[in-house]
C-alpha positions in Angstrom: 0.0 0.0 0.0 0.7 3.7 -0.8 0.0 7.2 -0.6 0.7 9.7 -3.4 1.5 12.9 -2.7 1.1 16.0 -5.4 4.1 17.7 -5.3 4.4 20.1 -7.8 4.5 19.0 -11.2 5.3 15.0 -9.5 3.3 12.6 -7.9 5.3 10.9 -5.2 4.5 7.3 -4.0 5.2 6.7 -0.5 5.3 3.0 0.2 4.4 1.7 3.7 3.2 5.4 4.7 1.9 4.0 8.3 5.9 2.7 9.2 6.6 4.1 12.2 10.2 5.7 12.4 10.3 7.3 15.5 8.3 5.4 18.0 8.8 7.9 21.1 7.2 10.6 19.0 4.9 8.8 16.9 6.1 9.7 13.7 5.6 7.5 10.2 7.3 7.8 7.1 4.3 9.7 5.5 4.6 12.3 8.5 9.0 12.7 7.6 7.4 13.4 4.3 5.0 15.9 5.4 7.6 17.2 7.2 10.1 18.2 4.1 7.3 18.9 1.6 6.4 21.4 4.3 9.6 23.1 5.1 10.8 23.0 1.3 10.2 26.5 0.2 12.6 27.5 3.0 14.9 24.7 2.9 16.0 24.4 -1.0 17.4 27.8 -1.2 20.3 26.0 1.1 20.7 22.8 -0.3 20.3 23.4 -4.1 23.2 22.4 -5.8 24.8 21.3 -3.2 25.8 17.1 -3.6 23.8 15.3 -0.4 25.2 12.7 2.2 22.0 10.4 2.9 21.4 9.1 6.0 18.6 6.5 6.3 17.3 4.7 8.7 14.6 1.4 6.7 13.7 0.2 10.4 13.2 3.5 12.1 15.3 5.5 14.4 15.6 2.4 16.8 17.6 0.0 14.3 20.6 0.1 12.7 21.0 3.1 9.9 23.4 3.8 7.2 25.5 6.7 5.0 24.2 6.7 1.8 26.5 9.0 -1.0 26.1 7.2 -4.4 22.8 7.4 -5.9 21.1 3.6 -5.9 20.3 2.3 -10.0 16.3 2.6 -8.3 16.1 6.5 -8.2 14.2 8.3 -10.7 15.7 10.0 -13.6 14.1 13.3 -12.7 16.1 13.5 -9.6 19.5 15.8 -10.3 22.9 13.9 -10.1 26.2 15.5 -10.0 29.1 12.7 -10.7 32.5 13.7 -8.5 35.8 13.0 -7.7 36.4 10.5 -4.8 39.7 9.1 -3.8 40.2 6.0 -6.2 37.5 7.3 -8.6 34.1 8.7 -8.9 31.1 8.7 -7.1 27.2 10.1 -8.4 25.8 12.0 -5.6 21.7 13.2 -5.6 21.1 16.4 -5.6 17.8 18.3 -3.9 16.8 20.8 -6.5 12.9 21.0 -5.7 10.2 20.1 -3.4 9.4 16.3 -4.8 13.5 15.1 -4.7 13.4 15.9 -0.7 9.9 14.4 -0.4 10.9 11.6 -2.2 14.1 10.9 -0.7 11.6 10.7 2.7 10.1 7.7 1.4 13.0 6.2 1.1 13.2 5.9 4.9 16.1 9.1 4.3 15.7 11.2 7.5 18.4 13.5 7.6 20.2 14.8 4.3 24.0 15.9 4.8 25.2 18.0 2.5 28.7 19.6 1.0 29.8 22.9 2.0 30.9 23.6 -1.9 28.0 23.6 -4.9 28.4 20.2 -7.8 29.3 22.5 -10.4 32.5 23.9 -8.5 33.0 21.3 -6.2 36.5 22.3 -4.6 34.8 26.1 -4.2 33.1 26.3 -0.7 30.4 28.5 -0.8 29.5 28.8 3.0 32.5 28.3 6.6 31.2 26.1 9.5 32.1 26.2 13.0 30.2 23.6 14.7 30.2 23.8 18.5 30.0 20.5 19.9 29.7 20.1 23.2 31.1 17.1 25.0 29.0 17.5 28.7 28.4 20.9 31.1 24.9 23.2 29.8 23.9 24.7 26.5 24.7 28.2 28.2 28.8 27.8 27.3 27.5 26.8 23.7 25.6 29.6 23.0 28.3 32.0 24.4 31.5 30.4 22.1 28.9 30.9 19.4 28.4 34.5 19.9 32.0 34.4 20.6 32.9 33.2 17.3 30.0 35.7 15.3 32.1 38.7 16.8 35.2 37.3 15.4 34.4 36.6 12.3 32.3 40.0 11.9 35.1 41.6 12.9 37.0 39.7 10.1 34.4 41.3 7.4 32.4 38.1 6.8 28.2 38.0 7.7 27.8 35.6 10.7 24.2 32.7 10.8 23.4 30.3 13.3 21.9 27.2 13.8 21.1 24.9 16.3 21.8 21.5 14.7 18.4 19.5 16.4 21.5 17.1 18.0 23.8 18.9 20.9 25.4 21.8 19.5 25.5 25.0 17.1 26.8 26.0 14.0 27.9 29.5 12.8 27.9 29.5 9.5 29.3 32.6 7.2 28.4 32.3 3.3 31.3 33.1 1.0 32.0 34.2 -2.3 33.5 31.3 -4.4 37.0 31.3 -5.4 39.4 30.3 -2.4 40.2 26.5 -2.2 39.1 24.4 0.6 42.3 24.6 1.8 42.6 28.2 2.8 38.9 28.2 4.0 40.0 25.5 6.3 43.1 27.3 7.6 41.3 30.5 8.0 38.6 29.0 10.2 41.3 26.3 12.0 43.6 29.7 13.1 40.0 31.6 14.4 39.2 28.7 16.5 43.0 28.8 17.6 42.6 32.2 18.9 39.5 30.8 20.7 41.0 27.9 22.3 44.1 30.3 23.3 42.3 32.7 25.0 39.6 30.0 26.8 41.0 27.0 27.2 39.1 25.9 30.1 35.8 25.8 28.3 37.1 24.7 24.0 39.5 22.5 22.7 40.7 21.5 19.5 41.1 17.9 20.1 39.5 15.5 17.9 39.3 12.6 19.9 36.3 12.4 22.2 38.1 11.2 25.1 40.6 13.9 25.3 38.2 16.8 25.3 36.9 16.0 28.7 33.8 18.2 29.2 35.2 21.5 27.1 33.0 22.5 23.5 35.0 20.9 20.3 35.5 23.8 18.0 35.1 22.0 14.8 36.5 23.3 11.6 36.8 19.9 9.9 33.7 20.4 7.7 35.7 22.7 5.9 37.4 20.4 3.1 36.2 18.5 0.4 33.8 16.0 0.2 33.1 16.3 4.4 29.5 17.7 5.1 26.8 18.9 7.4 23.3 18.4 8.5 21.0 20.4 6.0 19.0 23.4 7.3 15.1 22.2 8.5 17.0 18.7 8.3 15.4 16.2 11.1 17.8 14.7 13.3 17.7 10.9 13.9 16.7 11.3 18.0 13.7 10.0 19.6 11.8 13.4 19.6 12.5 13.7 16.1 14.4 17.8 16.6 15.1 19.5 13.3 17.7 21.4 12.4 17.0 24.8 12.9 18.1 28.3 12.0 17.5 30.9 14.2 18.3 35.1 14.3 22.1 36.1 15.9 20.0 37.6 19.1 18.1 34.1 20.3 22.0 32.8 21.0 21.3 35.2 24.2 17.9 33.5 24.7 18.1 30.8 28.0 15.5 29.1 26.6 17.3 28.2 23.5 18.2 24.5 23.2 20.0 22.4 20.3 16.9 20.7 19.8 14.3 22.9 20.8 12.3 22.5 17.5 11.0 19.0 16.1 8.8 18.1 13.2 6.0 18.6 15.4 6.8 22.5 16.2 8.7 23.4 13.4 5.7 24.4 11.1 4.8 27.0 13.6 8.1 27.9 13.6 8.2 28.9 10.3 4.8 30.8 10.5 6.0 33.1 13.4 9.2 33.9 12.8 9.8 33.1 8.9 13.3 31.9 7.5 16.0 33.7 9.6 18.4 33.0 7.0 16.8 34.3 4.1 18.8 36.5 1.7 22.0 35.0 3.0 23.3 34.3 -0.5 23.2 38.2 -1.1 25.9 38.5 2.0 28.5 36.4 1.1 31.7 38.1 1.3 34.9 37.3 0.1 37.0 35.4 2.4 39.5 37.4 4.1 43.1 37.6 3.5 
């Protein structure tokens, strides 16, 4: 059995709408799909183009999942592929370029797209920095505050500063850029900001990447920045059992209490949206050019 839904131009089968993928929170794979064909308007504008990371879960949240990058000989021909360099070869990632591709991919038991921080057509361009702030214990409070830490930083660099709660444990400040430097200088930039950052409070960041040398200090993360690595999408839902999403929210809610990585699920998000609209929107027209 399954339900078609009118997406545009496409009608999209879901199979098996009733399976349940999050149990705690009651959530089928026809309500993950009501989910993106309801966030899509705000979601595409930071995904388009950009080659996707899948991850699925077939029996729900509760069993085993998987990393999906090459596109499986079963997708349809109208979703976009963009055919890449990988160590050894090649690989054909999917790309979300409308409403029905991130609807679909939802019936494929895909929760949470990941996707490149560079666009297919100039892959080794980064068009967007990440700092993620993952925290490895202590509260959301010392989060927040590297965040807004960061935001001063890189303002003060010349580059326009977003955040976004990533629906998981931490927060990413995220500054779009014009294309043109390499991955490699992104990365340095970032990796010598977060250096300054760890210098000056060590007791609360680190830089190390193994989890059990970090103690309870915020990883400053600047790893995303190379090729072929990735991050949650925007409005993306996060594979926990209150199914949080992803969220973007405005600079001043990082001085909010309330604020929590996952404050936002698939439930709330809609209303969300309503209230305060897209807090990113327009950030393509800020992207600056990385400084020197």
């Amino acid at each position: 059995m399954a339900e078609e839904l009118k997406i545009g131009r496409r009608a999209v089968a879901i199979s098996h709408p009733d399976k349940v993928l999050f149990r705690r929170a009651r959530l089928t794979k026809l309500d993950l799909a009501r989910h993106y064909e309801r966030v899509a308007a705000v979601m595409l504008p930071y995904v388009s183009g950009h080659p996707l990371a899948l991850q699925g879960f077939p029996g729900g949240i509760e069993a085993p999942g998987f990393f999906m990058k090459a596109v499986p000989p079963h997708f349809p021909d109208w979703i976009a592929r963009a055919t890449l360099a990988k160590r050894g070869g090649t690989v054909t990632h999917a790309l979300a370029e409308n409403a029905a591709t991130l609807v679909y991919l939802a019936g494929q038991n895909v929760i949470t797209p990941h996707l490149w921080l560079s666009r297919a057509d100039r892959p080794r361009d980064p068009d967007r920095l990440i700092l993620d702030f993952d925290p490895s214990g202590g509260g959301f409070a010392d989060v927040r505050t590297a965040a807004r830490e960061a935001g001063a930083r890189l303002r003060d660099a010349g580059l326009a500063t977003y955040a976004m709660i990533t629906g998981s444990r931490g927060i990413h400040v995220v500054c779009p850029l014009r294309r043109g430097p390499s991955f490699k200088r992104v990365h340095t930039f970032a990796r010598r900001i977060a250096e300054e950052m760890v210098r000056e409070d060590p007791r609360r960041l680190t830089l190390e990447w193994k989890k059990t040398d970090r103690g309870r200090k915020i990883y400053v993360d600047v790893n995303r920045n190379n090729y072929a690595q990735h991050a949650v999408a925007p409005y993306g839902v996060r594979p926990e059992d209150r199914a949080p999403v992803a969220t973007p929210v405005h600079w001043d809610e990082l001085s909010d209490s309330r604020l929590k990585p996952d404050r936002w699920t698939v439930k709330t998000i809609g209303a969300r949206i309503e209230a305060e609209g897209d807090p990113w929107k327009g950030m393509a027209r800020r992207a600056r050019r990385l400084p020197a």
